[in-house]
C-alpha positions in Angstrom: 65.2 -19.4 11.9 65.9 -16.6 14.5 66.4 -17.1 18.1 65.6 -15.7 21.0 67.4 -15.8 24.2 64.8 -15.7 27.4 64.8 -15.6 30.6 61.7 -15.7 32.7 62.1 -13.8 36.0 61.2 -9.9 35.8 61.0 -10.5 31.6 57.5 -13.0 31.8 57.1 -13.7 35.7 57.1 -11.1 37.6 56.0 -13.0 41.0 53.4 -11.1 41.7 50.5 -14.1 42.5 53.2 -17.0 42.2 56.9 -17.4 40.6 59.1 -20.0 39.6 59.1 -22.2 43.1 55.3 -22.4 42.6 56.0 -23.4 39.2 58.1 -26.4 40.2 55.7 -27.2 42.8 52.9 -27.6 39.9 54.9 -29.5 37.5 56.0 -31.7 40.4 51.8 -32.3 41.3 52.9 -31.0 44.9 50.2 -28.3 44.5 46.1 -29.3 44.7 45.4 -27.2 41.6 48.2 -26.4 39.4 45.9 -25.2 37.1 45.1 -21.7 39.3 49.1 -21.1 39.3 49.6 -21.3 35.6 46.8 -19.5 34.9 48.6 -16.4 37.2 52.6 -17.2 36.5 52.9 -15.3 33.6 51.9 -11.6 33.2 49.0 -11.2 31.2 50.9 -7.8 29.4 54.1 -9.6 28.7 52.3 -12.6 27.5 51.0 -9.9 25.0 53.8 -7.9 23.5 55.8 -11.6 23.4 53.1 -13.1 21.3 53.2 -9.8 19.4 56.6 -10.4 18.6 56.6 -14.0 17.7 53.4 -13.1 15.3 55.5 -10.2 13.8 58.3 -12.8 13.3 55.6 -15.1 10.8 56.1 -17.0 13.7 59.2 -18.4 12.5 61.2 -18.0 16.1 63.0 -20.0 17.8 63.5 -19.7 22.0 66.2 -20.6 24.0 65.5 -20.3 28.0 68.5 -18.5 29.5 67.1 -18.2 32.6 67.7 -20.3 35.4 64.5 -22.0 35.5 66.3 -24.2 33.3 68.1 -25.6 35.9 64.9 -27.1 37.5 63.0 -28.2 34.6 63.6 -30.6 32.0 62.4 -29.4 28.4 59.2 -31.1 28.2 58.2 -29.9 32.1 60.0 -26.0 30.7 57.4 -26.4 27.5 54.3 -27.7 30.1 55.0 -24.8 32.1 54.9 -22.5 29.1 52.0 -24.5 27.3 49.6 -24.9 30.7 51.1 -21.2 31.2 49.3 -19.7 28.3 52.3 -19.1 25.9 52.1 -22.2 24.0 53.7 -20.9 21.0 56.6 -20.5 23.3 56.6 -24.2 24.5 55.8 -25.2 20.4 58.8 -22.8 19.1 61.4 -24.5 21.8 64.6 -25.3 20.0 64.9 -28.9 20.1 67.3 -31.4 22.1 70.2 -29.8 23.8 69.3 -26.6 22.4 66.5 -25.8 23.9 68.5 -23.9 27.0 71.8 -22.1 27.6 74.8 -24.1 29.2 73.8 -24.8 32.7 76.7 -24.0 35.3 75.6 -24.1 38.8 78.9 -22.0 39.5 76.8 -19.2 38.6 78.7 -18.2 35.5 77.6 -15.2 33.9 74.2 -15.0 31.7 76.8 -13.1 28.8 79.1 -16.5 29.3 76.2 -18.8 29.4 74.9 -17.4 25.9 78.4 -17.3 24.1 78.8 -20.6 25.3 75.6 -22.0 23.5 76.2 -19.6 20.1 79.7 -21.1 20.3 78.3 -24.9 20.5 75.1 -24.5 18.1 75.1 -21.0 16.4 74.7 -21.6 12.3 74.6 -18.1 11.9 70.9 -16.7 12.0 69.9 -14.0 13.9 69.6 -13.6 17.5 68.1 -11.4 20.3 68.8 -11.7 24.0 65.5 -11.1 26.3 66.8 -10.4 29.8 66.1 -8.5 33.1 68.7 -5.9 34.3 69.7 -8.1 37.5 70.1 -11.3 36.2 71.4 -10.0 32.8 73.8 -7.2 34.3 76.9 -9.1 32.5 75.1 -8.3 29.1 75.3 -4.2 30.3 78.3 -3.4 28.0 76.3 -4.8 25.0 74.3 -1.7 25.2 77.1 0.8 25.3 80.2 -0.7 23.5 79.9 -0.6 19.8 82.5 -3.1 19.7 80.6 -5.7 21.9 79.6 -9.0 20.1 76.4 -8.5 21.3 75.8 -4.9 20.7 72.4 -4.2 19.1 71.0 -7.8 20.3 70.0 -7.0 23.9 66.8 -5.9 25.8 67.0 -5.1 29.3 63.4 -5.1 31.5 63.1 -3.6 34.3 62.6 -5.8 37.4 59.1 -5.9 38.5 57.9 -4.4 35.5 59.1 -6.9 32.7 58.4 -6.9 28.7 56.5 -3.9 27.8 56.0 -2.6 24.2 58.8 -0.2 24.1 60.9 -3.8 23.7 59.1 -5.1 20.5 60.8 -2.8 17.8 64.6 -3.3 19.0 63.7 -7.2 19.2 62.4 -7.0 15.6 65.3 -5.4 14.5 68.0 -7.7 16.0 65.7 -10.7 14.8 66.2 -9.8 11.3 69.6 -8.8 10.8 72.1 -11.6 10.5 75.1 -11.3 13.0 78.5 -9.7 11.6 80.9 -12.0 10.8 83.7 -12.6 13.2 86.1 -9.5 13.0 83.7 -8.0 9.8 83.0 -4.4 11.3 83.0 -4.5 14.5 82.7 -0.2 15.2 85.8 -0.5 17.6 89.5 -0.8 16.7 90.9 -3.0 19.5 
C-alpha cells in the first residue's frame, strides 16, 4: 500500500478556532467539551481535498504523522484525535505499531532526516508522498528543485495558513502511484 507522509500544522490545522495545544488539552479531558474543539481543529476544505485523495487512492493509503504532534500523542490518542476530528479514514488507515509516526528526535532533527530515517527502518518499497507545510518542511525544499534528490517528485509544500488546497491532489496521486527508483537506477543527476 502507498504511504503518505503528514504533518498537521498549516497542511490540516491551521489554528484558526483551536490547534494542536487545544488538541492535547481534549485528549487529556482538561477541556469541559472536547467535542466543540474537534469539531473546529481541522479545516473543513483540507478535510475535503485529503478525503478526495484517499478516495481516489481506493482507499488503499497508508499515513505516517511526520509532524510533531507525534511527540505528544500516543497512536491511539493521534487516531482519537483524527477519528473525533472528522477524518476517521485517517485514524483507520494509520500504519500500525512503530510505524505509525516518523523517528521522534527532540533534537529537532530535520523533517527530510526524520522521513529517511523511517523509509530506512520500514520502507518495502511502495510508493510514497510527503504532505508538508513550507516552515516546518523547509529541509524537504531541494526535493522540489534537484532532479537528483531522493525525494524529488514526492513532496507537496502548503502554504502556512492556508494549508491542502486542490492544486495538491494531482501531484499526490502521481507520487502515490509510481514506485520509488531503485537506489542509484536513474537518478537525473551525475554526482
Amino acid at each position: 500500500m502507498p504511504v503518505l507522509f503528514l504533518d498537521i500544522d498549516d497542511v490540516l490545522c491551521l489554528s484558526s478556532s483551536y490547534g494542536g495545544y487545544d488538541a492535547i488539552e481534549a485528549v487529556n479531558g482538561r477541556r469541559a467539551n472536547p467535542t466543540a474543539i474537534y469539531r473546529k481543529l481541522f479545516e473543513p476544505r483540507a478535510q475535503d481535498v485529503l478525503g478526495r485523495l484517499h478516495d481516489a487512492m481506493g482507499g488503499q493509503l497508508r499515513y505516517v504523522v511526520s509532524s510533531t504532534w507525534r511527540e505528544c500523542f500516543d497512536r491511539e490518542q493521534m487516531s482519537e484525535v483524527f477519528h473525533e476530528g472528522g477524518l476517521a479514514f485517517v485514524a483507520g488507515a494509520l500504519h500500525s505499531a512503530e510505524r505509525w509516526c516518523t523517528p521522534c528526535k527532540f533534537n529537532r532533527s530535520r523533517r527530510v532526516d526524520e522521513i529517511a530515517a523511517w523509509l530506512d527502518r520500514h520502507h518495502k518499497g511502495q510508493p510514497f508522498a510527503i504532505l508538508d507545510d513550507m516552515y516546518s518542511g523547509a529541509s524537504l525544499l531541494p526535493a522540489l528543485s534537484v532532479p537528483g534528490h531522493p525525494f524529488a517528485g514526492r513532496v507537496v509544500l502548503c502554504r502556512e495558513n492556508v494549508g491542502l488546497c486542490d492544486e495538491h491532489v494531482q501531484p499526490l496521486i502521481d507520487a502515490l502511484g509510481r514506485p520509488p527508483a531503485l537506489p542509484g537506477q536513474d537518478r537525473g543527476v551525475d554526482q
